[in-house]
C-alpha positions as CSV (number, residue, x, y, z in Angstrom):
1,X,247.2,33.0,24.4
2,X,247.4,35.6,21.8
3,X,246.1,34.9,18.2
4,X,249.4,36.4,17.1
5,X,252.7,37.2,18.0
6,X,255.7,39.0,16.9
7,X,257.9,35.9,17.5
8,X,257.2,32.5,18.5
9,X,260.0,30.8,20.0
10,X,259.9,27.0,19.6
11,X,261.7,25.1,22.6
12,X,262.2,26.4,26.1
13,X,265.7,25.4,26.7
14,X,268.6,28.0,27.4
15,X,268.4,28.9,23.4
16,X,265.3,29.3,23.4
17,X,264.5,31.3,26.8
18,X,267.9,33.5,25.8
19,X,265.9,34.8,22.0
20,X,262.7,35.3,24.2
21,X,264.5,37.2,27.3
22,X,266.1,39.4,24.5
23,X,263.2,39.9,22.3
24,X,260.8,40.8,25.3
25,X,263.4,43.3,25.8
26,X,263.0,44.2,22.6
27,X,259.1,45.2,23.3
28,X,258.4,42.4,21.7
29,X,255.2,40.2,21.7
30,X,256.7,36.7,22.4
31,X,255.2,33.5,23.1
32,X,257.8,30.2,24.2
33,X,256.0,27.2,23.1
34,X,258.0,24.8,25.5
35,X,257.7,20.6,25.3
36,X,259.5,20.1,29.0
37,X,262.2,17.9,28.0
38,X,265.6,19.8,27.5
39,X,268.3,17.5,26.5
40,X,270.6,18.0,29.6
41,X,268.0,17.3,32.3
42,X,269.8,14.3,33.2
43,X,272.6,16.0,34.1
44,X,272.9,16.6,37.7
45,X,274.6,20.5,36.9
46,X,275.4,23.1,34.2
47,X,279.0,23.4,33.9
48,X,281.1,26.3,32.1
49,X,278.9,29.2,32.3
50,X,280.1,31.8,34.0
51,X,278.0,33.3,37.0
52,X,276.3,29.9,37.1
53,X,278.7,26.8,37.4
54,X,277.1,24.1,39.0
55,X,273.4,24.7,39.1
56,X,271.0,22.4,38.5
57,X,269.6,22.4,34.7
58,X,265.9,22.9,36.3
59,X,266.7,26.0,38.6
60,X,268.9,27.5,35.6
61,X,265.6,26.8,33.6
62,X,263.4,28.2,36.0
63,X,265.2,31.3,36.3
64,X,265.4,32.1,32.8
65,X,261.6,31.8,32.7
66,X,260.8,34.1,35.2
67,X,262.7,36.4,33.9
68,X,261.1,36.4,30.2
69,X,257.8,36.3,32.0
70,X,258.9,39.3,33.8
71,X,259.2,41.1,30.6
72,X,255.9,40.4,29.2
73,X,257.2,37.4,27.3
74,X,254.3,34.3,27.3
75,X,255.6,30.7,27.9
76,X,253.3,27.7,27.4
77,X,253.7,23.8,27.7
78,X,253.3,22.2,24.6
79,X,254.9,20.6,21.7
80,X,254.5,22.3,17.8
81,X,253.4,19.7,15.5
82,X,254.3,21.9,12.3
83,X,254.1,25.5,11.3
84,X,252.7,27.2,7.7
85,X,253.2,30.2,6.1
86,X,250.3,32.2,5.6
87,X,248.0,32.9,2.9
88,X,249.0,36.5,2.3
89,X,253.1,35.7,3.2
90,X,252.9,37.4,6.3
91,X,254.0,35.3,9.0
92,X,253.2,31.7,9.4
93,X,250.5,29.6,11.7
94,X,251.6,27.4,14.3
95,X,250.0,24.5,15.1
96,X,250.4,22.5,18.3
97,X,249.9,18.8,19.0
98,X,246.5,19.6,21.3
99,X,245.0,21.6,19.0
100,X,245.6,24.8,19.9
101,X,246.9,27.3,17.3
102,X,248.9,30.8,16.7
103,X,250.3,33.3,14.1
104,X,254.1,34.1,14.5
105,X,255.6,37.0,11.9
106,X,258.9,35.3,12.9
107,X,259.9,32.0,14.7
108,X,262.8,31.4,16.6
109,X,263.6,27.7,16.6
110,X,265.2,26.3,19.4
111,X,264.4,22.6,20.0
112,X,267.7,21.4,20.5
113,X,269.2,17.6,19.4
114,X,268.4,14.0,20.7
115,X,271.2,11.9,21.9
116,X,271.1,8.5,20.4
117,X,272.7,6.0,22.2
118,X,274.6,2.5,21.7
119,X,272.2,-0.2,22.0
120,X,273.9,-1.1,24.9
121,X,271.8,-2.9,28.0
122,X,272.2,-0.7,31.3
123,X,273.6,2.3,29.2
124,X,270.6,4.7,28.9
125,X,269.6,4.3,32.5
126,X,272.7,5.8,33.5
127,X,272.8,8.8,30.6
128,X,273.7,12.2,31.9
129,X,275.1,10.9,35.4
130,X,278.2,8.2,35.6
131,X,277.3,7.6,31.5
132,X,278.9,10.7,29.8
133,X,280.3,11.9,26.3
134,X,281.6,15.5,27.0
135,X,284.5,16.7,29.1
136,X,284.2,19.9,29.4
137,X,280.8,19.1,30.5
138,X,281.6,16.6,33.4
139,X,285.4,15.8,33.0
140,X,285.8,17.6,36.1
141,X,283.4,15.3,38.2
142,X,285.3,12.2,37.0
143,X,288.7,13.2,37.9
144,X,291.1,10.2,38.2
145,X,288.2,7.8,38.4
146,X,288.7,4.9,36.3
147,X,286.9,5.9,32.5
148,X,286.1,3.8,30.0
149,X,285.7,4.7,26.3
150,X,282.8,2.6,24.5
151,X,284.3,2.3,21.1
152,X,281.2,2.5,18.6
153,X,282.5,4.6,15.7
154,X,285.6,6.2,14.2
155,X,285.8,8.6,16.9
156,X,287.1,6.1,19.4
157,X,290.9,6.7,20.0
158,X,290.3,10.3,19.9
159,X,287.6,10.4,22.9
160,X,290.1,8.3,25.0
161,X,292.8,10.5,24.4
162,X,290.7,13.4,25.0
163,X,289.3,11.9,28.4
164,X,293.0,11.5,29.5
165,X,293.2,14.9,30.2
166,X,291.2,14.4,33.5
167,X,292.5,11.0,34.4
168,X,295.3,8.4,33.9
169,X,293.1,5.3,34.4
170,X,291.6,5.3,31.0
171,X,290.4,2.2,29.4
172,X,289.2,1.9,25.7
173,X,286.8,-0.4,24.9
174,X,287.1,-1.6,21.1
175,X,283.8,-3.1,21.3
176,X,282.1,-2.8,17.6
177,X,284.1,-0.2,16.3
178,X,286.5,-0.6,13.7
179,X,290.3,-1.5,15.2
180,X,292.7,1.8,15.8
181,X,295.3,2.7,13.1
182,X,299.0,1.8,13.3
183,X,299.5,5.6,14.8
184,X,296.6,5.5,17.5
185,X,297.7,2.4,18.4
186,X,301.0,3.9,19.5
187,X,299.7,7.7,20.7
188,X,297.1,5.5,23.4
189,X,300.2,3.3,24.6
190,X,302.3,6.4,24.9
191,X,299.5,7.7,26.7
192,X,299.0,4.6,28.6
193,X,295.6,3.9,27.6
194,X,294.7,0.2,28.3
195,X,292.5,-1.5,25.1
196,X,290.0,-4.0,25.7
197,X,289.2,-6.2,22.7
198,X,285.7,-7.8,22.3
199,X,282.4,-6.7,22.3
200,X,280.7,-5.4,25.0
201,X,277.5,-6.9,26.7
202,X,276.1,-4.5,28.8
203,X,276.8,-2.2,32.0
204,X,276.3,-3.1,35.8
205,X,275.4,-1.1,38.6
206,X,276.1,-1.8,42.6
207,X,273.3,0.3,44.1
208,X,273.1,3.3,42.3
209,X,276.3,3.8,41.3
210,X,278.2,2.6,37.6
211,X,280.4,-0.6,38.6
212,X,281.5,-1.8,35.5
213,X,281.6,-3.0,31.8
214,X,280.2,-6.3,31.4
215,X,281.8,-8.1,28.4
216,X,280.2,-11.1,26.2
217,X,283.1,-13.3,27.7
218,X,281.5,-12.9,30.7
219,X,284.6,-10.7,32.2
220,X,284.0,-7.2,34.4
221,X,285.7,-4.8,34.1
222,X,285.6,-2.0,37.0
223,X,284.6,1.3,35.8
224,X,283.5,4.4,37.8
225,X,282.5,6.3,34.4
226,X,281.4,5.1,31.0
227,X,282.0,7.3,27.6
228,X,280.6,6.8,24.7
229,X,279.9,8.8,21.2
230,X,275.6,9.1,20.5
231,X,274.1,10.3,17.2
232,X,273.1,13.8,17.8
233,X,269.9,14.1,15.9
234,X,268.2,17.7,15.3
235,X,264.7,18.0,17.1
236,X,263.5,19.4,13.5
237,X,259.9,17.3,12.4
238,X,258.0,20.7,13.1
239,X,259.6,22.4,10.2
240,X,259.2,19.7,7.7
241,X,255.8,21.4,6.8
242,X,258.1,24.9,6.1
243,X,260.5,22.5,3.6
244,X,263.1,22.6,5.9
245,X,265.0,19.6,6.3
246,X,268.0,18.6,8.4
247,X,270.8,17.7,7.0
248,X,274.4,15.3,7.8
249,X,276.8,16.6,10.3
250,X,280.1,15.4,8.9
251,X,283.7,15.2,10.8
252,X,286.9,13.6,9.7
253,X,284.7,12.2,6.9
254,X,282.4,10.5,9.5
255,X,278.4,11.1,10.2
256,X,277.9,12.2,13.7
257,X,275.0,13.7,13.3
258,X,272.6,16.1,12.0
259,X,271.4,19.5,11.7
260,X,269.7,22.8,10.4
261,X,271.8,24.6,8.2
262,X,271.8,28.5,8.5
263,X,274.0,31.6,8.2
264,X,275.8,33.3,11.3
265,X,272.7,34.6,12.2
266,X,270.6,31.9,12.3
267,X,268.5,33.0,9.7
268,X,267.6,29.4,7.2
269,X,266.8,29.1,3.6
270,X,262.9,29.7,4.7
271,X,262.4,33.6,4.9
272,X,261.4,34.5,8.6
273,X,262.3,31.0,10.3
274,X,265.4,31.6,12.4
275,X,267.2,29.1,14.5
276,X,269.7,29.2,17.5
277,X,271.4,26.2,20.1
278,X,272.1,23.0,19.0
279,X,269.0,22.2,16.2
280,X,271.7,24.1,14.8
281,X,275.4,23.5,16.2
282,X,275.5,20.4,17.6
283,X,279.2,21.4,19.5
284,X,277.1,24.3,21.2
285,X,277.1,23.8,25.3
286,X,274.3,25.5,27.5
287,X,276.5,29.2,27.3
288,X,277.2,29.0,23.8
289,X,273.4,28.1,22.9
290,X,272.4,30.7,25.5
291,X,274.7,33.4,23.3
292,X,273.9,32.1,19.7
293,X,269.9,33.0,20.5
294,X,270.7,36.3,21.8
295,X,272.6,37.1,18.4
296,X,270.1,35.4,16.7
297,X,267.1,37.2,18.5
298,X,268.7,41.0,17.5
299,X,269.2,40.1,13.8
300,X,264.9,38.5,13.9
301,X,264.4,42.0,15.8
302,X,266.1,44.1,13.7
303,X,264.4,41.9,10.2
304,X,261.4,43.5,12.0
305,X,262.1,46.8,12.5
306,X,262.7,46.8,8.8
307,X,259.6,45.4,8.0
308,X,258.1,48.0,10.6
309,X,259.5,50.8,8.3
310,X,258.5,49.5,5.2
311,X,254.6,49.8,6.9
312,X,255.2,53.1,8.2
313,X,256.7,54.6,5.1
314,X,254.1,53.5,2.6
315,X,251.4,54.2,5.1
316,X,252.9,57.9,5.5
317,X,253.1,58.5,1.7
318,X,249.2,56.9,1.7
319,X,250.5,54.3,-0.9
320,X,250.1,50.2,-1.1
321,X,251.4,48.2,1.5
322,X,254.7,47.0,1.0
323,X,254.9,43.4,-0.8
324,X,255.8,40.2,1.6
325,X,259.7,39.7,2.1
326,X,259.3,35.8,0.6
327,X,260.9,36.0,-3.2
328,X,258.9,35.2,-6.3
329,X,259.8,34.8,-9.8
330,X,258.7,37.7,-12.0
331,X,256.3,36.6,-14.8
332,X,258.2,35.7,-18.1
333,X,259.7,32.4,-17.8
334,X,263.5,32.5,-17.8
335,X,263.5,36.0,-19.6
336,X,266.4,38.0,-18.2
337,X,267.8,41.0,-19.8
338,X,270.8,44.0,-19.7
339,X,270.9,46.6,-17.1
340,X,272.8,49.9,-16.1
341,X,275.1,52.7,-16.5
342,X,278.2,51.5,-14.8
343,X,276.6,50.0,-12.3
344,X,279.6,52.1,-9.8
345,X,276.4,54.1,-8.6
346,X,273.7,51.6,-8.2
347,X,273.0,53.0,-4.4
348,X,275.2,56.1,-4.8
349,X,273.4,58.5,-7.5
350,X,270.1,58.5,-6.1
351,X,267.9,61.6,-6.4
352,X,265.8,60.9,-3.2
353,X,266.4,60.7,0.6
354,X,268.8,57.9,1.8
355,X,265.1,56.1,3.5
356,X,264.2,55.7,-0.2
357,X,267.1,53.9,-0.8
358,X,265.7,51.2,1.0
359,X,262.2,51.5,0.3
360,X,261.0,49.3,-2.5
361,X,258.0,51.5,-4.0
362,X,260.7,54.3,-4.4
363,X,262.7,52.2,-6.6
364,X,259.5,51.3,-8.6
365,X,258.7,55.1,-9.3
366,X,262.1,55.4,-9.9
367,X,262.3,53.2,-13.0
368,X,259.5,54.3,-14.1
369,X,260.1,57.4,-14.2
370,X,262.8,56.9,-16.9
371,X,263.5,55.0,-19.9
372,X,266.7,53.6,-18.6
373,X,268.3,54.0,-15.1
374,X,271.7,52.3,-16.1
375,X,273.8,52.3,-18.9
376,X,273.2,48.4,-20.1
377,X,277.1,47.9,-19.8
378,X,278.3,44.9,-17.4
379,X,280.1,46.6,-14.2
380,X,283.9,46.7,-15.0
381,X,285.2,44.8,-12.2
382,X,282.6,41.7,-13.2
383,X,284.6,41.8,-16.4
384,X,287.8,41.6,-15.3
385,X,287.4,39.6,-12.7
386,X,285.4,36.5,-14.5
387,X,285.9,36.6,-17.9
388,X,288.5,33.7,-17.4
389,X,286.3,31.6,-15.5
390,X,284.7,28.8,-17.4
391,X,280.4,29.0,-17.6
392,X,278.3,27.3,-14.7
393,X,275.4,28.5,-12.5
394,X,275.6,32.1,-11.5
395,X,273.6,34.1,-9.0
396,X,273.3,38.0,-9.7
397,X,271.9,39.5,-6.6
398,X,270.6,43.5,-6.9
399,X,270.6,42.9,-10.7
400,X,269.0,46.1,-11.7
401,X,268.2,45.8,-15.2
402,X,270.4,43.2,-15.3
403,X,273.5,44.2,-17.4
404,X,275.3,42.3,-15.7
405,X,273.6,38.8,-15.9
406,X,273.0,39.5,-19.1
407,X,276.6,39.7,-19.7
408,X,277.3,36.2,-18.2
409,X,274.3,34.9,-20.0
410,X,275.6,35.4,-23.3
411,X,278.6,33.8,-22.6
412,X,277.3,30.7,-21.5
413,X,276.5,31.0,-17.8
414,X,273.1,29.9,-16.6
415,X,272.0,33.2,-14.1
416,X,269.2,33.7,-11.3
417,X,269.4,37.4,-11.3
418,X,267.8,39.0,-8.1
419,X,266.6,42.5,-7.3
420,X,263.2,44.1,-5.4
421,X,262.0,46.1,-8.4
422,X,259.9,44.4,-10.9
423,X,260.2,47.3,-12.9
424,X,263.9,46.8,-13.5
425,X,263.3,42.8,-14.0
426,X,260.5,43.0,-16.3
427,X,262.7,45.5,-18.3
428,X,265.8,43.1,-18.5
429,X,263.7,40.6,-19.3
430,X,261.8,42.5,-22.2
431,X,265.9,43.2,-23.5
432,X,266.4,39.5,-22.6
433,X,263.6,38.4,-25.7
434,X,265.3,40.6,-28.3
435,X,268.6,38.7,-28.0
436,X,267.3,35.6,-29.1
437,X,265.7,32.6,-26.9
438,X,269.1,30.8,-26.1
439,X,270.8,33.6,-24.3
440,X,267.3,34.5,-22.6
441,X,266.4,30.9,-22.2
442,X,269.5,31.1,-19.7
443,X,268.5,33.8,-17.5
444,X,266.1,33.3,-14.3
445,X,264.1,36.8,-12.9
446,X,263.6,36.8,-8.8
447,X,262.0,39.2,-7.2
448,X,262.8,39.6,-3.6
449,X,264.0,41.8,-0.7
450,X,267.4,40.6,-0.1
451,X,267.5,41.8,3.2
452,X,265.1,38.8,3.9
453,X,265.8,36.5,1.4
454,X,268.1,33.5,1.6
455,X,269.8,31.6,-1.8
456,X,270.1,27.8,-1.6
457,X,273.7,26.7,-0.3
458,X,276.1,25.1,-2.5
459,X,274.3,26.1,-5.1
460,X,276.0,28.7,-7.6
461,X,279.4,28.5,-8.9
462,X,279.4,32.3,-9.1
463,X,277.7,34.5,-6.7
464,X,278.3,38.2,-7.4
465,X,276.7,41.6,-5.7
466,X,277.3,44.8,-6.8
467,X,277.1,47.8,-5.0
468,X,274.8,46.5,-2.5
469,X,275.3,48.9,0.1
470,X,272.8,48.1,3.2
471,X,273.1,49.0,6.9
472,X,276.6,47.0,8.3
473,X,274.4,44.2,10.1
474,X,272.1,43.8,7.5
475,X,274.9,43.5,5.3
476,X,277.1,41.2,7.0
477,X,274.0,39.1,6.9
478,X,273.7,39.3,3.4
479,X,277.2,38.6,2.4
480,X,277.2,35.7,4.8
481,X,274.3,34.2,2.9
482,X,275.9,34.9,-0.3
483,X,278.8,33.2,0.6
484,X,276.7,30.5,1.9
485,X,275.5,29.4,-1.6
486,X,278.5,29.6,-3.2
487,X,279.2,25.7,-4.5
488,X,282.6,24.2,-3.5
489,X,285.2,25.1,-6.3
490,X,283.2,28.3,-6.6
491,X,284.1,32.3,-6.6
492,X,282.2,34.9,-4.9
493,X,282.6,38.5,-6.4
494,X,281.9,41.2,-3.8
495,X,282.5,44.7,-5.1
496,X,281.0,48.2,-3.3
497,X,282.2,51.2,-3.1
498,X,284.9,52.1,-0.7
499,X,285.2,54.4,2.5
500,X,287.4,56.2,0.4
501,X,284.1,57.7,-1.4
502,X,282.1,58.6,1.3
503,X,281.9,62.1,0.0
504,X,282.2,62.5,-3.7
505,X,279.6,59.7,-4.1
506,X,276.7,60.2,-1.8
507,X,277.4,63.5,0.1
508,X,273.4,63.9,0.3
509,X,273.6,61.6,2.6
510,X,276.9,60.3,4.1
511,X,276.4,57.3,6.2
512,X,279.8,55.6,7.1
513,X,278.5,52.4,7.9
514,X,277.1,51.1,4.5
515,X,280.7,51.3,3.1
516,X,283.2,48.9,3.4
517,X,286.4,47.6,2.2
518,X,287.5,44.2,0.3
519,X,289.7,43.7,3.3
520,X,286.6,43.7,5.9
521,X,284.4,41.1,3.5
522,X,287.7,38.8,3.4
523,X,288.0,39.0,7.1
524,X,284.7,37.4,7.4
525,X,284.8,34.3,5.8
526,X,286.3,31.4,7.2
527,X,290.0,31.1,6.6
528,X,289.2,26.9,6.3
529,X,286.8,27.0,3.5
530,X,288.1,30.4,1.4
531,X,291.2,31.2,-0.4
532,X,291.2,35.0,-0.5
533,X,292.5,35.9,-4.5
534,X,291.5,39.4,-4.7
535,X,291.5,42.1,-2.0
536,X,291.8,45.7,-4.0
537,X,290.7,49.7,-4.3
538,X,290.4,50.5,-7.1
539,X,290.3,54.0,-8.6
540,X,288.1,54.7,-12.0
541,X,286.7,58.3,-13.3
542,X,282.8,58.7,-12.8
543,X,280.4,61.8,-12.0
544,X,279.0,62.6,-9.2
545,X,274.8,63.0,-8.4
546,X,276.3,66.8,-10.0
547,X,277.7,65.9,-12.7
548,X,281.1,67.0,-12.0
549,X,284.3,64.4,-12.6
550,X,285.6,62.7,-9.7
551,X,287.8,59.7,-8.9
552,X,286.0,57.4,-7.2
553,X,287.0,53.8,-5.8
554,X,285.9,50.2,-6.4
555,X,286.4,47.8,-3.2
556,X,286.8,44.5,-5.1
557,X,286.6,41.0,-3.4
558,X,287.0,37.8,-5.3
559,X,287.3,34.5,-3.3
560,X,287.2,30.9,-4.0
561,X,285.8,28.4,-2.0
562,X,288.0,25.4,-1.1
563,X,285.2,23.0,0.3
């Protein structure tokens, strides 16, 4: 093996073969660290993917390696015992359980979920072949065989009821669970779903085939195919060592599970550790793991093409190399401080070439090179939009100098303010001190690339960005991780300038796609957990980079989260 790679992908399933085909595509060094024991190689097929119903789990396996070893991608037997991060921030070692060990800039994490079963004699022997819990993953197979339902949680009625899609001769096994409710009582008898009461005492076989459920009153009861409800526990002890820890997988108010949280691109709370498959959606079948990797693989590739950049751009200029993407907190303990001219031109009023606008050492010079960037007013829209909203936890992301924050601050909120420039912090911060230690004493300086960096969830009761205009992937991202940490009962403020602007406010440099509009931010959060309360343009007088008047427009988002 390599010492280093660009990616290390741990887990060989169809996750974790889909991320490496892609990112060998991708020229990519890759290395699969594979343990051999997919979750579905029990099953006799792989159902519901299109081009390969019915084949085996191994053969769809086998072909999925030989094809990322047919890009240059590296696959290895092994398991990863735990992973680090690097001395100097960039990238992390792996370690294996033999002993061997490599450097990763970015893993991919794809080691799936175990099934935990009932503690039911007979049960596990038969897992994955006559002893089933999905239909859509073997309803098919049991057509109008006689199914029964092992009732072991909450989940019961509806798994019967779900099963009688594919057959009439469904039986459900109350067994340990608690009884049905008055209204599943009657839905199973209108369906005509037979209830067994009494506990189950294990399942019997006639050759090798399922021949029924064995109960502790000694009865058998004939069944061709056995459904039950197992735990489905993310394969995640590797990353303990990162800090990253599983958490509950909730539905109807019930545990079911658990998993590793992350935003639509799979990117988690641990800068440069991505995950993909079911360590991370435990619904996901074999296509919809295959397709979440691939996403997740072009968002790691493209988190490294803009690290790439960073390289070659200070390596061009003969400057330092560009800091680590992890975040750190700028020296001055809770010291935060005002910021900007209306911050309407944050990204638009530049004076250098749209690469700078990206570029973290041309932001330094940039504040250096001037007393004040910004005006050291709070951005209108923040104002109108919060000024009713009673003080919590607030999290400013591309703070600037930090007018804003330091807006909030003073009226109570307590505010991490984030931005890539420690210029800018450290002169917030320095304003911060001279309003007095209780206002600064609520302010909290990160520095960080926020194209990399990842808030906690359910964190902030307000999470506002301001003119944060990035790349549309990149900014998607970013907004999705933003909404991500917004608490329950909490508001996210999303304002940028609108298409409407393209030319009177960066026509240097017109690039379509880092505009947007309210409408497009509220279109992509989830209609379940958002209540949408502000979607407008505004129009506001401002100068251009010239100096001439113009009209330009405020996109303005504010939503609150229901759960």
């Amino acid at each position: 093996m390599e010492e280093k790679y660009d990616v290390v992908v741990v887990g060989g399933g169809a996750a974790g073969l889909s991320g490496a085909l892609t990112l060998s595509r991708a020229r990519r060094s890759v290395l699969v660290v594979d343990a051999g024991a997919p979750r579905n190689a029990p099953a006799g097929h792989v159902h519901n993917y299109l081009g390969r119903e019915g084949t085996p789990p191994g053969e769809l396996l086998a072909v999925g390696r030989a094809e990322v070893i047919g890009y240059g991608g590296e696959i290895v037997t092994g398991t990863v015992t735990s992973a680090h991060r690097l001395e100097d921030g960039e990238g992390f070692r792996v370690l294996l359980a033999d002993g061997r060990e490599v450097r990763a800039r970015r893993l991919l994490v794809a080691t799936g979920l175990v099934d935990e079963l009932p503690d039911v004699p007979g049960l596990a022997e038969r897992w994955g072949r006559d002893v089933l819990h999905c239909p859509y993953c073997h309803g098919w197979e049991v057509r109008d065989q006689a199914i029964g339902v092992l009732a072991d949680g909450p989940m019961a009625a509806h798994q019967a009821l779900l099963f009688r899609q594919w057959s009439e001769r469904v039986t459900l096994f109350l067994h340990t669970a608690p009884k049905p409710t008055y209204e599943e009582y009657e839905q199973l008898a209108a369906r005509g779903v037979t209830l067994v009461e009494g506990e189950v005492a294990a399942l019997e076989t006639s050759g090798d085939r399922l021949g029924g459920v064995r109960m502790r009153s000694g009865e058998l009861v004939p069944c061709q195919a056995v459904v039950v409800a197992p735990r489905f526990t993310a394969r995640a002890d590797a990353l303990a060592s990162l800090g990253l820890e599983p958490v509950e997988q909730l539905v109807g108010g019930h545990v079911i599970g658990s998993y590793l949280p992350a935003d639509p691109t799979g990117a988690t709370s641990v800068p440069g550790v991505w995950v993909a498959g079911n360590v991370a959606d435990l619904r996901a079948q074999v296509i919809v793991s295959a397709a979440s990797a691939l996403n997740t693989a072009a968002a790691i590739n493209a988190d490294l093409i803009a690290e790439d950049t960073r390289h070659a751009v200070a390596a061009h200029r003969g400057g330092p190399e560009p800091r680590s993407d992890r975040a750190e907190r700028v020296p001055g303990d809770h010291r935060h401080g005002p910021a900007t001219q209306p911050a309407a031109h944050r990204h638009a009023d530049h004076d250098a070439s749209t690469g700078d606008m990206f570029d973290e050492q041309a932001w330094e010079q940039r504040y250096r090179s001037r007393d004040a960037v910004w005006s050291g007013r709070p951005n209108p829209p923040l104002v109108a939009e919060t000024v009713d909203l009673p003080p919590g936890t607030a999290l400013d992301v591309g703070c600037g100098e930090g007018a804003d924050a330091l807006w909030l601050a003073e009226r109570g909120w307590r505010v991490t303010a984030v931005d890539f420039s420690t210029v800018a912090l450290r002169r917030g911060a320095d304003r911060a001190d001279t309003l007095g230690a209780e206002v600064a004493g609520r302010l909290d300086w990160v520095h960080a690339d926020l194209t990399a960096w990842t808030p906690e969830p359910d964190s902030f009761d307000l999470v506002t960005a301001h003119f944060m205009h990035l790349p549309g992937p990149q900014r998607e991202a970013l907004f999705a991780r933003l909404a991500a940490s917004v608490a329950p009962g909490g508001t996210l403020l999303i304002v940028g300038h609108h298409m409407l602007d393209l030319e009177t406010t960066m026509p240097r440099a017109p690039i379509p796609d880092m505009f947007f509009t309210a409408e497009e931010v509220a279109h992509s959060l989830d209609a379940d957990r958002w209540d949408i309360l502000v979607t407008d343009t505004r129009p506001r007088p401002a100068a251009d980079p010239e100096g001439n008047e113009v009209i330009i427009h405020d996109a303005v988002l504010r939503a609150r989260r229901y759960r």
